[in-house]
DSSP file (Angstrom, degrees, kcal/mol; ACC not computed):
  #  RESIDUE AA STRUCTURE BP1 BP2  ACC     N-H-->O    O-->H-N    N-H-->O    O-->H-N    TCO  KAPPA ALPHA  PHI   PSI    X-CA   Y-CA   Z-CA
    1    1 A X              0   0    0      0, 0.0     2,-0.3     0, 0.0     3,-0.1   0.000 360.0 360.0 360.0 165.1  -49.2   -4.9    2.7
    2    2 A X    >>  -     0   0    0      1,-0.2     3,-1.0     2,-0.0     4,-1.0  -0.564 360.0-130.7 -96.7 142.7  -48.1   -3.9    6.0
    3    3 A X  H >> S+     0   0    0     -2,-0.3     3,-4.1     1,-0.2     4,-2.3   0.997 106.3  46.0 -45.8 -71.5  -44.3   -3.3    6.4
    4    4 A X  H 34 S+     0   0    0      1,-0.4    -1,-0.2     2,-0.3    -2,-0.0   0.260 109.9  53.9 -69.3  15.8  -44.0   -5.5    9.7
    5    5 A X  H <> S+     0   0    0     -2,-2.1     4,-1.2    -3,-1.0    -1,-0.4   0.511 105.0  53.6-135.6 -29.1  -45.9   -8.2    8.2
    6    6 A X  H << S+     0   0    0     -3,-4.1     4,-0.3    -4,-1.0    -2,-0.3   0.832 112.9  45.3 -83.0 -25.3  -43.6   -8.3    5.2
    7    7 A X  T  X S+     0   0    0     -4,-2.3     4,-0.8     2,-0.2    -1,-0.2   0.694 101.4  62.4 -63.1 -23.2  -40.7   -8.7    7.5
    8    8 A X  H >> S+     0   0    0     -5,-0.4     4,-2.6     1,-0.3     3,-1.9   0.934 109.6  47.3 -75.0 -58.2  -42.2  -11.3    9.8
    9    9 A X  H 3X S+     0   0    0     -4,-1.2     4,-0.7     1,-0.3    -1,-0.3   0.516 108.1  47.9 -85.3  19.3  -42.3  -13.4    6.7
   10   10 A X  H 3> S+     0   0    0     -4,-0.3     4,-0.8     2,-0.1    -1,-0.3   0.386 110.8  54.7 -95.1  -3.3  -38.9  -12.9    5.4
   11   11 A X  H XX S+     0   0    0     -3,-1.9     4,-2.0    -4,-0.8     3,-0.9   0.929 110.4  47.9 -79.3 -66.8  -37.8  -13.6    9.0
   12   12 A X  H 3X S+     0   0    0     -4,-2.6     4,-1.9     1,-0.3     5,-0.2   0.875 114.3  48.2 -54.3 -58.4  -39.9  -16.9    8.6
   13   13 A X  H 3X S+     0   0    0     -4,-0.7     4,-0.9    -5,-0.3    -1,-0.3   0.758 107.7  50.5 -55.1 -36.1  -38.2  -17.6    5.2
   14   14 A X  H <X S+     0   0    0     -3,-0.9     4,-1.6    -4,-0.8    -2,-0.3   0.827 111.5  47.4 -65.3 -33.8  -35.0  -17.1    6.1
   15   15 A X  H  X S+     0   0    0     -4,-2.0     4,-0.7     1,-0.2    -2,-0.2   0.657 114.9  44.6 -89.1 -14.2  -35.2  -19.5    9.3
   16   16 A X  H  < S+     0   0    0     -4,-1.9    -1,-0.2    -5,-0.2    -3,-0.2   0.694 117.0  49.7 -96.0 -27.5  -36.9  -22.3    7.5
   17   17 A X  H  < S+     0   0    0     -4,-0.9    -2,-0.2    -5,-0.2     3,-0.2   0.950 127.8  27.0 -60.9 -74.9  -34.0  -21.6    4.4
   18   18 A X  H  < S+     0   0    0     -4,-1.6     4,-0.4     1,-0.2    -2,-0.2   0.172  86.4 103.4 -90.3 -11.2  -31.3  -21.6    7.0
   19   19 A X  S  < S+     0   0    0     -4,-0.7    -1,-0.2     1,-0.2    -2,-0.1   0.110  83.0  54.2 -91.2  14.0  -32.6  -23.8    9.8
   20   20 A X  S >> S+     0   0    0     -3,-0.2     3,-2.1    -2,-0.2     4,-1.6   0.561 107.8  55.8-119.6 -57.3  -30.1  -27.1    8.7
   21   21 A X  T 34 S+     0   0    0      1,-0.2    -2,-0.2     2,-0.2     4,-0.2   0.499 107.4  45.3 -58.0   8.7  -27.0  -24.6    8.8
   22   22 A X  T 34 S+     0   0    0     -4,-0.4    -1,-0.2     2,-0.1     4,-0.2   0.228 111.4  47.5-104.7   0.7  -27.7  -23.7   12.2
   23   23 A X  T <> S+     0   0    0     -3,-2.1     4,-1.2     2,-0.1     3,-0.4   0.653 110.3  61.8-102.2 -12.4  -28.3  -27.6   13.4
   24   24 A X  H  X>S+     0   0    0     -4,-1.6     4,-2.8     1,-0.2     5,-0.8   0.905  89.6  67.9 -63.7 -64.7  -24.6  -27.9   11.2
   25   25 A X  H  >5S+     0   0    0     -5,-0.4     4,-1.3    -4,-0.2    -1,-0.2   0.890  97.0  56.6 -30.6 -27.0  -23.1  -25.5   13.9
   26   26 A X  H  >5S+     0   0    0     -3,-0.4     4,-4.0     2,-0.2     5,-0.4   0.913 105.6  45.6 -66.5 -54.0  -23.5  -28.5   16.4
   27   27 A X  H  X5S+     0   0    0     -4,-1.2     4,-2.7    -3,-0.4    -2,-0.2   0.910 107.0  50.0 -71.2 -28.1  -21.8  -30.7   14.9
   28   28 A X  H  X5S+     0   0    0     -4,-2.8     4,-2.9     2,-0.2     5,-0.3   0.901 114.3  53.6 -67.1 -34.9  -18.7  -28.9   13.9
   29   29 A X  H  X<S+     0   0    0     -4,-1.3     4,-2.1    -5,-0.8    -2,-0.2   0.920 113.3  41.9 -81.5 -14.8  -18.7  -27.7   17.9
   30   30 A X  H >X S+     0   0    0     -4,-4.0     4,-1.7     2,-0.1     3,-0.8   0.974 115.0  56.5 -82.3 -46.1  -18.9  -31.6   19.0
   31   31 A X  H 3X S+     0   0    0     -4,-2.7     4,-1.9    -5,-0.4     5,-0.4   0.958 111.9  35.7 -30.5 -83.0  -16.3  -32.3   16.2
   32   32 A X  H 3X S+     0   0    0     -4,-2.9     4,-0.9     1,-0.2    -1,-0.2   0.804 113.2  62.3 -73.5  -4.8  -13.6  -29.9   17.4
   33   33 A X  H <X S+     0   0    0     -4,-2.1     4,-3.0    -3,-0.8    -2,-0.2   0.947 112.6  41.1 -34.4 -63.1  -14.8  -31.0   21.3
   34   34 A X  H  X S+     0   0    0     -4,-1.7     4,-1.5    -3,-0.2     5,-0.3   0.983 114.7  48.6 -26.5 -79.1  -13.7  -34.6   20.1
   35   35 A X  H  X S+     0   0    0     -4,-1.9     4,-1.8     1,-0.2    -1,-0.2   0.784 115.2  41.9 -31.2 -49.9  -10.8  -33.3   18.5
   36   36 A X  H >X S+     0   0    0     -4,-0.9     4,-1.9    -5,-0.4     3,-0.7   0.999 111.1  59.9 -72.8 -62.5   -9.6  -31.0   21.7
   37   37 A X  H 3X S+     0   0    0     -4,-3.0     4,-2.2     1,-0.3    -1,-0.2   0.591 109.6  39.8 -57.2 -26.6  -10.5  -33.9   23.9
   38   38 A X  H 3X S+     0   0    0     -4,-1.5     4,-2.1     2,-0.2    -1,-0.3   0.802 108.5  56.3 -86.0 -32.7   -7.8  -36.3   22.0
   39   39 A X  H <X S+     0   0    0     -4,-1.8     4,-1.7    -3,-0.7    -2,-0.2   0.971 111.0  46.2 -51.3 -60.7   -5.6  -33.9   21.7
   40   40 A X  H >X S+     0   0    0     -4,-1.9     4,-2.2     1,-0.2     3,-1.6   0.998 116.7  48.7 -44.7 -72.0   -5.9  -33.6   26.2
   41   41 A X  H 3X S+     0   0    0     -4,-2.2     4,-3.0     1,-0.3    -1,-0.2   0.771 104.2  50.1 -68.2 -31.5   -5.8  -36.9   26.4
   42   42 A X  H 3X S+     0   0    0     -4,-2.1     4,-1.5     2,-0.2    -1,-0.3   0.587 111.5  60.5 -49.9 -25.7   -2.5  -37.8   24.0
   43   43 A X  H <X S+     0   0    0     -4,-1.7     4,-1.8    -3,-1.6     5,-0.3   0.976 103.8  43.5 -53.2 -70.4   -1.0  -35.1   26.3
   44   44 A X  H >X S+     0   0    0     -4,-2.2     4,-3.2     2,-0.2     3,-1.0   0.952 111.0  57.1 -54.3 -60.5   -1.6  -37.1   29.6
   45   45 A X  H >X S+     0   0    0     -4,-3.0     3,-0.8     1,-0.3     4,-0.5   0.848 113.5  39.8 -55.5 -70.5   -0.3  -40.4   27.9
   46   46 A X  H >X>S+     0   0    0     -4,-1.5     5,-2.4     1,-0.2     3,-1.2   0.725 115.2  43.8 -47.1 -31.0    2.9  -38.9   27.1
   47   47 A X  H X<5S+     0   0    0     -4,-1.8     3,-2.0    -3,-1.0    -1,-0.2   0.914 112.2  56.7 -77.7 -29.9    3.7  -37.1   29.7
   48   48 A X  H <<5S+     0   0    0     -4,-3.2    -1,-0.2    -3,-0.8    -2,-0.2   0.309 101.7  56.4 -86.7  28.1    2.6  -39.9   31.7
   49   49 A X  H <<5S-     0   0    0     -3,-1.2    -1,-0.3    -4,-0.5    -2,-0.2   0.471 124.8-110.7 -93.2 -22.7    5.2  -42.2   29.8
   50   50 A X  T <<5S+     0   0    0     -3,-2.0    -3,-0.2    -4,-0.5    -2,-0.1   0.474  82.4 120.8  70.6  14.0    7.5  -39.7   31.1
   51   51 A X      < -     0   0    0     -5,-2.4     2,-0.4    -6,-0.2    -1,-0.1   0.321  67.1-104.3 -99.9-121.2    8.2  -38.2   27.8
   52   52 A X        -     0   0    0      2,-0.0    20,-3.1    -3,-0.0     2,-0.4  -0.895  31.2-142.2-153.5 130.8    7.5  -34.5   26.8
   53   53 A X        -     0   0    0     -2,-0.4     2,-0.6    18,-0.2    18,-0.2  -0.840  11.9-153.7 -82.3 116.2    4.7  -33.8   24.7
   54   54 A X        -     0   0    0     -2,-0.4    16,-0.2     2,-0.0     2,-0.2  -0.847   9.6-163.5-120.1 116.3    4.7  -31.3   22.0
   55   55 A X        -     0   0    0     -2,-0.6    14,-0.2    14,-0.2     2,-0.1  -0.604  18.3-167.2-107.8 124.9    1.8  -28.9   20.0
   56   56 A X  E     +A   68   0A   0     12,-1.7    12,-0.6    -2,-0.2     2,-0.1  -0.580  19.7 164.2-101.9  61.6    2.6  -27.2   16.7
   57   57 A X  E     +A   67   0A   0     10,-0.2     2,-0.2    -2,-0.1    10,-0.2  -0.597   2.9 170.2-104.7 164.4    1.0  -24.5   14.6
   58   58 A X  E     -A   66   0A   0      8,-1.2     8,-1.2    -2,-0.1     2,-0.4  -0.864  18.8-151.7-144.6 160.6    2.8  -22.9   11.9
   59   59 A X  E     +A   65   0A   0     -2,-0.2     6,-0.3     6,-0.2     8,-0.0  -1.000  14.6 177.7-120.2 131.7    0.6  -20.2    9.1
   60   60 A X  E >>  -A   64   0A   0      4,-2.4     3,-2.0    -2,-0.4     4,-0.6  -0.043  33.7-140.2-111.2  50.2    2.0  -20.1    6.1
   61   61 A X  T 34  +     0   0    0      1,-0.3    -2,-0.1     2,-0.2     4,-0.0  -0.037  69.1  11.0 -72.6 152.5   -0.8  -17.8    4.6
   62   62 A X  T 34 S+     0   0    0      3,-0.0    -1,-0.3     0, 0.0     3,-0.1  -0.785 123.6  55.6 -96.1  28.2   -2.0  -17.8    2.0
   63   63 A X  T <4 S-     0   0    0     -3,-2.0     2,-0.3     1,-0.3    -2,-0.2   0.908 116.1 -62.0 -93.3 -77.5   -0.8  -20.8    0.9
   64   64 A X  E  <  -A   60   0A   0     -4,-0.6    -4,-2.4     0, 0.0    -1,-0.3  -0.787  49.7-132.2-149.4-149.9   -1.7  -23.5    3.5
   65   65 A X  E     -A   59   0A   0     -6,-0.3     2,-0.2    -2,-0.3    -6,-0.2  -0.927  16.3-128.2-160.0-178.7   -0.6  -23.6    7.3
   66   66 A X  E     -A   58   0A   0     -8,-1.2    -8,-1.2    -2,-0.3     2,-0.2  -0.683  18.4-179.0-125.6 167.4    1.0  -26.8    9.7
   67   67 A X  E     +A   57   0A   0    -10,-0.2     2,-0.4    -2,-0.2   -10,-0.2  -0.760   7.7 176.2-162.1 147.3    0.1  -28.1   12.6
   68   68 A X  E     -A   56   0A   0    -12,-0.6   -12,-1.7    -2,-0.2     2,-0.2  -0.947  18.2-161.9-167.0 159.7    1.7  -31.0   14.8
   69   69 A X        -     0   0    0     -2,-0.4     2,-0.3   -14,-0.2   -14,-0.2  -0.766  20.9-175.0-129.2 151.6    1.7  -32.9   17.8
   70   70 A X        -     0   0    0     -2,-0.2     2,-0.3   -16,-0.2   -15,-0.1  -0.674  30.8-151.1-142.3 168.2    4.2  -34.8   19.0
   71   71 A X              0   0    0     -2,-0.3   -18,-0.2   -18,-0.2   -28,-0.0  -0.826 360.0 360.0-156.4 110.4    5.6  -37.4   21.6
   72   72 A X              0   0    0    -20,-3.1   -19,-0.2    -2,-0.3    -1,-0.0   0.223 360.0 360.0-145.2 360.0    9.5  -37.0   22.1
């Protein structure tokens, strides 16, 4: 068999193995869109309560890490 002919179809195979983890990649980026977008908007309400809004992250690697948001 021809080199470029065995490649085409391991190209083919891989994209038909892998072709549901690349439609995954969408959804995690509208997921942390969501995510960012509440985050924007829980900013505006507090500050437009007139209190002061506050974003946390902390790492504690390798153990786990923190993260919080706040309204004070």
């Amino acid at each position: 068999m021809d080199l470029s002919l065995l490649s085409s179809m391991y190209q083919s195979e891989l994209s038909a193995k892998y072709a549901d983890l690349v439609e995954n990649k969408w959804v995690w980026f509208i997921f942390a869109l969501v995510i960012l977008a509440g985050i924007v908007v829980y900013a505006f309400y507090c500050t437009r309560m007139g209190r002061q809004f506050g974003f946390g992250v902390k790492f504690n690697w390798p153990r786990m890490g923190l993260m919080g948001i706040k309204c004070k």
